[in-house]
MIZA-675921 format. One record per atom (N, C-alpha, C): x, y, z. Coordinates in steps of 0.05 Angstrom, whole numbers, padded with zeros to 5 digits, always signed. Each point is the difference from the previous one (the first is absolute). Layout:
<nodes>
XYZ ...
</nodes>
This chain:
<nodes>
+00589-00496-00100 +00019+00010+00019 -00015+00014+00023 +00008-00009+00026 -00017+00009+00018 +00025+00025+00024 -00019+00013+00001 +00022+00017+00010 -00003-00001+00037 +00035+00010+00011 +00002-00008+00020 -00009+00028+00018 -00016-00002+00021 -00003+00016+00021 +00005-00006+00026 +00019-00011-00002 +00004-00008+00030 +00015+00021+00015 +00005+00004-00015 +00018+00026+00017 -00017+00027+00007 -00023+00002-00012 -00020+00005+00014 -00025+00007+00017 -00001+00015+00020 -00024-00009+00012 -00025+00023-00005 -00021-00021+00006 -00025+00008-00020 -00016+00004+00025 -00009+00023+00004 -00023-00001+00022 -00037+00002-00014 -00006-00005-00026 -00029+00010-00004 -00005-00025-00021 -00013-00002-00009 -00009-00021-00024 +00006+00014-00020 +00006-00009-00028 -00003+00012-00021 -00026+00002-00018 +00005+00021-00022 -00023+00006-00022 +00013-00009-00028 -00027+00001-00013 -00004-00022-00021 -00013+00026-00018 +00025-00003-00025 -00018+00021-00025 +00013-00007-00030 -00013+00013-00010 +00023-00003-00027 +00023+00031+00007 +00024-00002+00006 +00012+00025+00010 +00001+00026-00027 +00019-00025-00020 +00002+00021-00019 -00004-00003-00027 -00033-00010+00002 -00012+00003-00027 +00011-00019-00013 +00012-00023-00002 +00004-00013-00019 -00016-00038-00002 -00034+00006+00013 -00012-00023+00004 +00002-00015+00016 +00021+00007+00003 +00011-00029+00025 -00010+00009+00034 -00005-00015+00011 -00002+00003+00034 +00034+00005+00013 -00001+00022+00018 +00017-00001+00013 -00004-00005+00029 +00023-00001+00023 -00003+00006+00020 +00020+00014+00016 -00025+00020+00024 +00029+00025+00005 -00005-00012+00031 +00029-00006-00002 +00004+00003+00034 +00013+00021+00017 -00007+00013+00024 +00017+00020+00010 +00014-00014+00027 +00023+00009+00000 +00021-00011+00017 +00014+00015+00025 +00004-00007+00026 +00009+00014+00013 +00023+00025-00001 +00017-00012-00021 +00025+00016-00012 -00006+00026-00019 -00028-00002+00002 -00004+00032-00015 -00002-00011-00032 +00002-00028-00007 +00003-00005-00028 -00028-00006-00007 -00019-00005-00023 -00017+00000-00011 -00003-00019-00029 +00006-00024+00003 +00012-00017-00016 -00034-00013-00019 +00004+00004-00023 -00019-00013-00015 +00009-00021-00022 -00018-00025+00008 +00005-00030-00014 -00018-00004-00015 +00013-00012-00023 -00021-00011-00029 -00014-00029+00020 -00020+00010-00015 -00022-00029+00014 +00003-00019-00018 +00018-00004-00016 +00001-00020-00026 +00026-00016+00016 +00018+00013+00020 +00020-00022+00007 +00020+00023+00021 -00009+00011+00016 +00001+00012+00020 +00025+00019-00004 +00009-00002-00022 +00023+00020-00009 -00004+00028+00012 +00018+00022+00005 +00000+00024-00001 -00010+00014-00018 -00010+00024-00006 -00018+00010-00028 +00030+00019+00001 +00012+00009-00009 +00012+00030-00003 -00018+00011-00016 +00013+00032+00016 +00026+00006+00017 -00005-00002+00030 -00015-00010+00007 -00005-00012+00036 +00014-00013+00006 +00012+00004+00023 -00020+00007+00024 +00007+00027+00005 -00024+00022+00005 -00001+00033+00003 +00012-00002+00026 +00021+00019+00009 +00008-00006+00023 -00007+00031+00022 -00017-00002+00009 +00000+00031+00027 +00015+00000+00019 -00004+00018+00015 +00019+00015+00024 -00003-00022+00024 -00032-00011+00000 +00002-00012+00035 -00018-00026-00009 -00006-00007+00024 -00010-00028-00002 -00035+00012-00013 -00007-00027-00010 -00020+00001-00018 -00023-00022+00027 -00019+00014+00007 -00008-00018+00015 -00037-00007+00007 +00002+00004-00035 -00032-00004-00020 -00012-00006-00012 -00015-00013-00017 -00008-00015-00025 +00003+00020-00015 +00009-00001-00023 +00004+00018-00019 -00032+00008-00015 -00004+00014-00006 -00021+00008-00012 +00000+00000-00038 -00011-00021-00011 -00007+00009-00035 -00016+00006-00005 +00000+00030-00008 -00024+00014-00013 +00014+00003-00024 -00026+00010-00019 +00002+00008-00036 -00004+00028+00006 +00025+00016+00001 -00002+00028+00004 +00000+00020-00032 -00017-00011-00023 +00001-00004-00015 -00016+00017-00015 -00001+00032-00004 -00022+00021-00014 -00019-00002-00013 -00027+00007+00005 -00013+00006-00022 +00006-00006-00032 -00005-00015-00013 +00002+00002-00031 +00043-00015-00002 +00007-00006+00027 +00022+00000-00011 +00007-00034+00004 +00013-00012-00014 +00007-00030-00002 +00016-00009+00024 -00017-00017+00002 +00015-00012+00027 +00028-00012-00006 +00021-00005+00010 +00028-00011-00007 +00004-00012+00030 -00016-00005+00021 +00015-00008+00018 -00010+00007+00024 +00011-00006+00022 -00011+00001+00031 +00011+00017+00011 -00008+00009+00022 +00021+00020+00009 +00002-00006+00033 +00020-00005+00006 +00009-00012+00030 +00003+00022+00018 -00021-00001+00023 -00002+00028+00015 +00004-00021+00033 +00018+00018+00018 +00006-00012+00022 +00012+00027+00021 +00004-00015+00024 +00014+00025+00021 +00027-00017+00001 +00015+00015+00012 +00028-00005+00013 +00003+00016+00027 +00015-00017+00010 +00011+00011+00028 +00014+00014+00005 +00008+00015-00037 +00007+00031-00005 -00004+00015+00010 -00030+00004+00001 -00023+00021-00007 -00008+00013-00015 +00006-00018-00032 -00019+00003-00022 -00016-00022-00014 -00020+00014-00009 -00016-00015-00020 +00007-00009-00026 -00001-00018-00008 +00022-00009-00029 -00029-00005-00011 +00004+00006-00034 -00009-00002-00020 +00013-00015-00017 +00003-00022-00006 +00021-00012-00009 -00019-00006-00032 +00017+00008-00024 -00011-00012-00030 +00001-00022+00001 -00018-00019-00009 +00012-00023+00001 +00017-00015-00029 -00008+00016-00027 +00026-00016-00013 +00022+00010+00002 +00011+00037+00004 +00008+00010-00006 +00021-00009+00033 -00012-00004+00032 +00011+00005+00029 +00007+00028+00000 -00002+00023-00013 -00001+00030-00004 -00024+00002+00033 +00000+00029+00018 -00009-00007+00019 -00012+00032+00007 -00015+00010+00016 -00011+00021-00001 -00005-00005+00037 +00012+00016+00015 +00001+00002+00032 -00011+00025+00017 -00016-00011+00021 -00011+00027+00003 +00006-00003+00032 +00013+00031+00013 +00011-00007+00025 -00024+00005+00026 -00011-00031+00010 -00010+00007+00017 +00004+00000+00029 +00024+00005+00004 +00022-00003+00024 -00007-00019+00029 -00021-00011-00008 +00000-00027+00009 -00003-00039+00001 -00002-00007+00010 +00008-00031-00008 -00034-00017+00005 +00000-00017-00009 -00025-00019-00008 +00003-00032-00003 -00020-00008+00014 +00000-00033-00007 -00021-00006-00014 -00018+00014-00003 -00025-00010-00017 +00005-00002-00031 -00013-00016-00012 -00014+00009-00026 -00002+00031-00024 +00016+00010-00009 -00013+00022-00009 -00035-00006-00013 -00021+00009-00005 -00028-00008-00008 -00009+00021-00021 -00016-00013-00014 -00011+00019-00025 -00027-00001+00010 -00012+00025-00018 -00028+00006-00004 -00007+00022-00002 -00027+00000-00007 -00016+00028-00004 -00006+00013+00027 +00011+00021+00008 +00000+00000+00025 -00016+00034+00012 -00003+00016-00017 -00013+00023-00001 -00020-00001-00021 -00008-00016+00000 -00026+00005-00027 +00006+00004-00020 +00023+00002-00020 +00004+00010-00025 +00004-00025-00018 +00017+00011-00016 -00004-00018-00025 +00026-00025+00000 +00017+00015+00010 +00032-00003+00007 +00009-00024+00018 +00015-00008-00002 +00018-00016+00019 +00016+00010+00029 -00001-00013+00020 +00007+00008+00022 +00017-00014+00013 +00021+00001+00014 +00026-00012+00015 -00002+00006+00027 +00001-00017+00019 -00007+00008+00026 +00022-00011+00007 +00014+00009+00021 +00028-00002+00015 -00013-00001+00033 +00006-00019+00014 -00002+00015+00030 +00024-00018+00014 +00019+00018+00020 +00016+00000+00014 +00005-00014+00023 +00023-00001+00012 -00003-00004+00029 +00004+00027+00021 -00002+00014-00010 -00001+00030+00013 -00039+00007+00004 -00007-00029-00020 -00029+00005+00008 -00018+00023-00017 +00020+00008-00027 -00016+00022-00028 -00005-00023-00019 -00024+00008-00008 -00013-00007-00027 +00007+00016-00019 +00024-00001-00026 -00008+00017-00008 -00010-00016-00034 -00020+00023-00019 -00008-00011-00023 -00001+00013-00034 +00012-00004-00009 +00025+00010-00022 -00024+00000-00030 -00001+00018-00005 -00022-00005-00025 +00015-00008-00023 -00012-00017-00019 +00028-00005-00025 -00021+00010-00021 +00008+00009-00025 -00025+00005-00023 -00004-00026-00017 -00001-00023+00006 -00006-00017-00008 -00034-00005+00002 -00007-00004-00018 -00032-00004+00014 -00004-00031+00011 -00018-00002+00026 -00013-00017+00006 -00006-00025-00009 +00002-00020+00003 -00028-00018-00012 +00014-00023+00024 -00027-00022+00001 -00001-00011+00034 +00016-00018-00002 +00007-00019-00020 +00027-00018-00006 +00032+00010+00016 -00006+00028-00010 +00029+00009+00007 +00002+00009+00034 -00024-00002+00006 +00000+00003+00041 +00015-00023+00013 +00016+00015+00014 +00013-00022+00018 -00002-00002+00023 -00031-00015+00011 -00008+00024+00038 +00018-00023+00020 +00015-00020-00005 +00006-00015+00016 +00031-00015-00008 +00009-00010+00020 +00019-00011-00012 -00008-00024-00022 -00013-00013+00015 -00007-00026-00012 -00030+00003-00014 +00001+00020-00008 -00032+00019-00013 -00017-00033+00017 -00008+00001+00024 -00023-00010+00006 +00002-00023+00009 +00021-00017-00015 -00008-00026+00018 +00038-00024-00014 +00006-00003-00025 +00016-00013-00010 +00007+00012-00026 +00006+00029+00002 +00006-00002-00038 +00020+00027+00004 +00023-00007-00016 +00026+00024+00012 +00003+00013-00029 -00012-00016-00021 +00009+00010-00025 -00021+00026-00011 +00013+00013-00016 -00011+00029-00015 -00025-00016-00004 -00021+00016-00011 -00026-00005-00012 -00007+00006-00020 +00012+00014-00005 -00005+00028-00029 +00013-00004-00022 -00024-00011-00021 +00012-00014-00020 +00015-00021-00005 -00012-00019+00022 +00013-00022+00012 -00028-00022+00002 -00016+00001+00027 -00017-00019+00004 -00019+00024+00028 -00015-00013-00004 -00023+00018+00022 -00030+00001-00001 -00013+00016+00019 -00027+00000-00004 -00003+00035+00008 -00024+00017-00014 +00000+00022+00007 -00031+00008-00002 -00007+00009+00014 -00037+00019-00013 +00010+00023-00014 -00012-00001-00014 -00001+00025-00024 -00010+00023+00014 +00009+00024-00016 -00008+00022+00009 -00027+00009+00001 -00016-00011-00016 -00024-00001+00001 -00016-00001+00024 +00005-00029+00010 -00010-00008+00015 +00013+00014+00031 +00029+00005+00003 +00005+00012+00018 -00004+00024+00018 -00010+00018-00021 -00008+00027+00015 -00012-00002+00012 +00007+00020+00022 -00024+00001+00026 -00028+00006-00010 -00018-00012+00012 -00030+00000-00004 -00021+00001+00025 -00020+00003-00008 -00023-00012+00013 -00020-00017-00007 -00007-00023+00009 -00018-00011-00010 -00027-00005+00011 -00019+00004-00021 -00017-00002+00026 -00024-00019-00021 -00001-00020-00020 -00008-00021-00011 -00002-00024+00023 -00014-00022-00016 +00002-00026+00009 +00029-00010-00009 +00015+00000-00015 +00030-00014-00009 +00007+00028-00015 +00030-00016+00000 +00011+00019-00016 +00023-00015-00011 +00019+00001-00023 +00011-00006-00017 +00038+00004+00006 +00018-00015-00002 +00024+00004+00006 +00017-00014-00027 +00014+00024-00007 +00016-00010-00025 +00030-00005+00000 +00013-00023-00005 +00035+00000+00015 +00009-00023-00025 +00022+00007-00003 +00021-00013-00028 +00023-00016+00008 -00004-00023-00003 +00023-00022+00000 +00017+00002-00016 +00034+00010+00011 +00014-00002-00019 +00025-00016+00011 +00012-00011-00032 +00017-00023+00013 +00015+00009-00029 +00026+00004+00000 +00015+00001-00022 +00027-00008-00006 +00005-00029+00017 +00011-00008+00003 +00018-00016-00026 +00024+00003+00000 +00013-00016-00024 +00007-00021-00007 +00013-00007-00024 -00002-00029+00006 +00042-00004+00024 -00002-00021+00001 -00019-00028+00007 -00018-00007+00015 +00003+00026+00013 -00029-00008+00028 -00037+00007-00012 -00006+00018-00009 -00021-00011-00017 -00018+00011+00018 -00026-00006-00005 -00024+00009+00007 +00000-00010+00036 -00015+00004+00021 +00003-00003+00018 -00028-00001+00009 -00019-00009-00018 -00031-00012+00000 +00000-00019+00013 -00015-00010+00017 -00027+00017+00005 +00007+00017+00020 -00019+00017+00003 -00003+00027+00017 -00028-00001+00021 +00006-00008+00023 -00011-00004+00018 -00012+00028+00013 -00021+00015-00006 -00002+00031+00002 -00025+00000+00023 -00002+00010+00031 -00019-00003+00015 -00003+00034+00005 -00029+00006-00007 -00008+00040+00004 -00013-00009+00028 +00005+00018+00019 -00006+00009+00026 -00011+00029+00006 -00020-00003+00003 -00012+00025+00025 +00005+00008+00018 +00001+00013+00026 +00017+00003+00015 -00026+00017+00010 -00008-00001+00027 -00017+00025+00009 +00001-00005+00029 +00007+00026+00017 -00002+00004+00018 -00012-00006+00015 +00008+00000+00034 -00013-00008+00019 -00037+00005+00005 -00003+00021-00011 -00029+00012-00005 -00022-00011-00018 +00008-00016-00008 -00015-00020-00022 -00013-00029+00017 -00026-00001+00003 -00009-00027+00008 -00001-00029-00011 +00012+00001-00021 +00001-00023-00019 +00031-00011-00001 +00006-00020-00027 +00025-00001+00004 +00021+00024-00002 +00024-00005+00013 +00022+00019-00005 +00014+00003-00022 -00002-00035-00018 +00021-00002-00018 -00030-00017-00025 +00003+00017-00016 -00016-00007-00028 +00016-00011-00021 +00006-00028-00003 +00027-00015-00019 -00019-00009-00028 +00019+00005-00020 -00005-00021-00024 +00015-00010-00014 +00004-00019-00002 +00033-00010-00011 -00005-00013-00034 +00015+00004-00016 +00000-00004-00026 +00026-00019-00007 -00008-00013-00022 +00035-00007-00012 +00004+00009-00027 +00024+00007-00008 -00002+00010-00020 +00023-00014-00023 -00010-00005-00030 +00031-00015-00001 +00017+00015-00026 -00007+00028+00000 +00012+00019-00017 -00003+00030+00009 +00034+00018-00002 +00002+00026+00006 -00022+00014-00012 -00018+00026+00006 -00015+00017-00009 -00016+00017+00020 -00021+00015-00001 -00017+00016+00017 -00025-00022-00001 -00004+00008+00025 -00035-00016+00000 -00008+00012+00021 -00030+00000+00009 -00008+00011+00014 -00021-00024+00021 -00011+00020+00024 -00007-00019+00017 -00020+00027+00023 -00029-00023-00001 -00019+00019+00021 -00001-00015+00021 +00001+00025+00020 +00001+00000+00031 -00024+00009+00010 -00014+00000+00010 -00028+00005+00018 +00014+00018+00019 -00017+00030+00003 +00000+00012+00021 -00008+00000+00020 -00002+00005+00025 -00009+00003+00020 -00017+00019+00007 -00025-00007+00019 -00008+00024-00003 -00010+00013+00027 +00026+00008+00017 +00007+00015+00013 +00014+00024-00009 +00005+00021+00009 +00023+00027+00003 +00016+00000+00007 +00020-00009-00027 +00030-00011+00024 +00025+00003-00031 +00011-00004+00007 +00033+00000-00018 +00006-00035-00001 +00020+00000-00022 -00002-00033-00007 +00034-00005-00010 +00003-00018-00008 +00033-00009-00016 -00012-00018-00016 +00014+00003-00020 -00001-00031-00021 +00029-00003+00001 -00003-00032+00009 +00039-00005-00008 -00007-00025-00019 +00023+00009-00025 -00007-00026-00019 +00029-00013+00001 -00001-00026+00003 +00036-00024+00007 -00013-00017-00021 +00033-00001-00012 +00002-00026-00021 +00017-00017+00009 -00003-00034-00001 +00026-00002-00005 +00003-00023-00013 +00025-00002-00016 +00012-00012-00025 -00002-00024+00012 +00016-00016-00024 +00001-00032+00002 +00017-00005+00012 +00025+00015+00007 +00025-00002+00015 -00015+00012+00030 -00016+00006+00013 -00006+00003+00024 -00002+00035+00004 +00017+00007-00020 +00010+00039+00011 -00031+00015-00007 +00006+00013+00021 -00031+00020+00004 +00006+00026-00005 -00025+00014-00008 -00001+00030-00012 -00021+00003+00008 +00001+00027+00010 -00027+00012+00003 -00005+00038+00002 -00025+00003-00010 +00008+00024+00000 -00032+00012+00015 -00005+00027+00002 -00028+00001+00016 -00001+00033+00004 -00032+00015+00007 -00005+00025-00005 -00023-00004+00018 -00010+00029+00007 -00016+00004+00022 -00019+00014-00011 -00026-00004+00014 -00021+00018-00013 -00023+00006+00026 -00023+00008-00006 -00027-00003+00024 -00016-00004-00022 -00022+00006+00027 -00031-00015-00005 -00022+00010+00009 -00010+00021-00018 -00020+00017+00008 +00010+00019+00018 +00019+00012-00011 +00005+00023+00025 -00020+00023-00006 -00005-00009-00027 -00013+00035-00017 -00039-00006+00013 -00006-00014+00002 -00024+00000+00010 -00014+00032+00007 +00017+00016+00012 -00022+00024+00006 -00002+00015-00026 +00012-00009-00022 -00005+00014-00023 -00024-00002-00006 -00015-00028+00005 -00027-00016-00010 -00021+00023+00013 +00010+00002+00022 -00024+00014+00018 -00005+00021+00003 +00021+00019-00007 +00001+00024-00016 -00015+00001-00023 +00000-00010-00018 -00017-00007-00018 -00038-00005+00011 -00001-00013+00027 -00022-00010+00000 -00007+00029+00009 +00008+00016+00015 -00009+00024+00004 +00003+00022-00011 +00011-00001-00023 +00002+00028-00023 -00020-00012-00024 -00005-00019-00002 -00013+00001-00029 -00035+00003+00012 -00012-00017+00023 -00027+00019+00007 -00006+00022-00002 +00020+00014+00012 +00004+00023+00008 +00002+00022-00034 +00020-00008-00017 -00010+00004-00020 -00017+00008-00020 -00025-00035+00001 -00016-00003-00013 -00018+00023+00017 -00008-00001+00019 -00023+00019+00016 +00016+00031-00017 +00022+00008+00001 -00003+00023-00008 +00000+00011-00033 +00003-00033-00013 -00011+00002-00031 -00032-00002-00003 -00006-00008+00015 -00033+00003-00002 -00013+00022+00010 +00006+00012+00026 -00010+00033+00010 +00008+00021-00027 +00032-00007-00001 +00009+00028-00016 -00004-00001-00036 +00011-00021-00012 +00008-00001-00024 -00037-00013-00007 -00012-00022+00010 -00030+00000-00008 -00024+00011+00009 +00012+00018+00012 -00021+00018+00021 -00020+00018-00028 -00026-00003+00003 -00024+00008-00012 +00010+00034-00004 -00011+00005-00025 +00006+00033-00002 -00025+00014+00018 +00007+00025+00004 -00018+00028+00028 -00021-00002-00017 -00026-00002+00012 -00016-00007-00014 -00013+00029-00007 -00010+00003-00028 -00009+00026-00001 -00032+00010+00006 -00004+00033+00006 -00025+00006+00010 -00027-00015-00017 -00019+00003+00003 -00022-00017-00019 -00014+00036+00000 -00012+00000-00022 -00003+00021-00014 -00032+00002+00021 +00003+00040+00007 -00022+00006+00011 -00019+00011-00016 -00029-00008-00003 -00017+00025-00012 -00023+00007+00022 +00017+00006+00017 -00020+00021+00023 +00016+00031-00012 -00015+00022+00006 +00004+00029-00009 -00018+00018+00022 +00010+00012+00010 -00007+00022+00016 -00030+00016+00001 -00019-00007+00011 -00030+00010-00004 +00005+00019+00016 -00021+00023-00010 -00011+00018+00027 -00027-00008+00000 -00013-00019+00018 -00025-00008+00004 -00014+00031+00009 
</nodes>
């Protein structure tokens, strides 16, 4: 049973998730009428109790994040969007239960996730046509699947990632660094967890990139491309550069169906150098005063006199 929308009008593309936990793919479309209608991907049905209906026109890609705690079981997606209200909807996704936050103005963009202050946490970025950014901390923690920096995260892919299908660098490998070796090592995990009937989505077309600034005399872009034909971590060395400069690794996969993922972290390259040379001028400096002070010869003592006082 395919359900009818004609009546109405859609200004954004829709997203692609499982809404409410029950395996299946959904899809949410938002509608001019303020309605928020989500369809089983098994035969385009309605899911109830959708379609969530708001105050004003909806005029955004809906956003699916796993707003989903620490230690606590996931059950579902959670549908975050603006309205021409001027609120922020949190919408549950099995429950359509909804959590609104008034930011008394209106939006056409994207709401976006990410780590956005350095912490551990998840971040919601809102910006306006009044021209405010604003960015909503949730206590959900982090992890790079669940970032949403784009509509189309990058190039063709509208659906969730998280706990779904993706590519990510591990935390390991992500922290900021310095490097100042001949290569260095990058660690990132293919996951694909897809159900049946759709099945594995092998091979995995995975290309790691370098990225270095205008300041570099060599190439700009350092590529190595792999195929891979099973989800897991693997790792992969990159040759440094050996200039003083800041770098990107961006690592893109993409599936057998064409859809791309990619994820990527920043680092440098020898910035620490004057540490070395500090070194070259404290440890001389050092040694000269372990040899004057600490092996320095004992005061040498008088040598015994036997002259004695005559009266010639």
């Amino acid at each position: 049973m395919v359900s009818d929308l004609t009546d109405c009008y859609i200004s954004q593309g829709p997203t692609i998730g499982d809404v409410d936990g029950d395996g299946h793919t959904d899809i949410v479309v938002p509608t001019l009428s303020g309605n928020i209608y989500v369809l089983s991907g098994n035969d385009g049905s309605i899911v109830r109790p959708y379609p969530y209906r708001t105050h004003g026109k909806v005029m955004n890609q809906v956003l699916l994040v796993d707003l989903s705690k620490h230690g606590e079981r996931s059950k579902g997606l959670t549908l975050v969007t603006t309205s021409f209200d001027g609120y922020l909807y949190l919408i549950d996704g099995p429950t359509s239960c909804a959590d609104v936050v008034d930011i008394g103005e209106t939006s056409y963009s994207t709401v976006l996730a990410d780590n956005v202050d350095g912490g551990d946490d998840l971040d919601l970025i809102v910006s306006t046509m009044n021209g405010n950014v604003f960015c909503f901390s949730t206590p959900v923690p982090h992890h790079p699947l669940k970032a949403w920096r784009s509509s189309n995260q990058g190039r063709n892919n509208v659906a969730n990632r998280y706990n779904r299908e993706g590519v990510y660098i591990t935390p390991s490998s992500r922290s900021f660094r310095d490097e100042e070796g001949k290569s260095f090592w990058v660690e990132f995990e293919i996951v694909d967890k897809y159900r049946f009937p759709s099945g594995s989505q092998a091979p995995y077309n995975v290309t790691t990139t370098l990225l270095v600034p205008g300041n570099y005399q060599g190439e700009r872009q350092i590529k190595q491309s792999q195929t891979f034909d099973r989800p897991g971590k693997y790792r992969i060395k990159l040759p440094t550069v050996g200039v003083r400069t800041t770098g990107t690794v961006l690592v893109e996969m993409i599936d057998k169906n064409g859809l791309y993922f990619s994820d990527d972290f920043s680092l440098t390259f020898h910035m620490h150098y004057y540490k070395l040379l500090k070194w070259l001028l404290v440890l001389p400096m050092l040694g000269m005063f372990f040899v004057l002070v600490i092996l320095r010869p004992q005061e040498a003592m008088p040598l015994p006199s036997f002259s004695r006082d005559t009266d010639l």
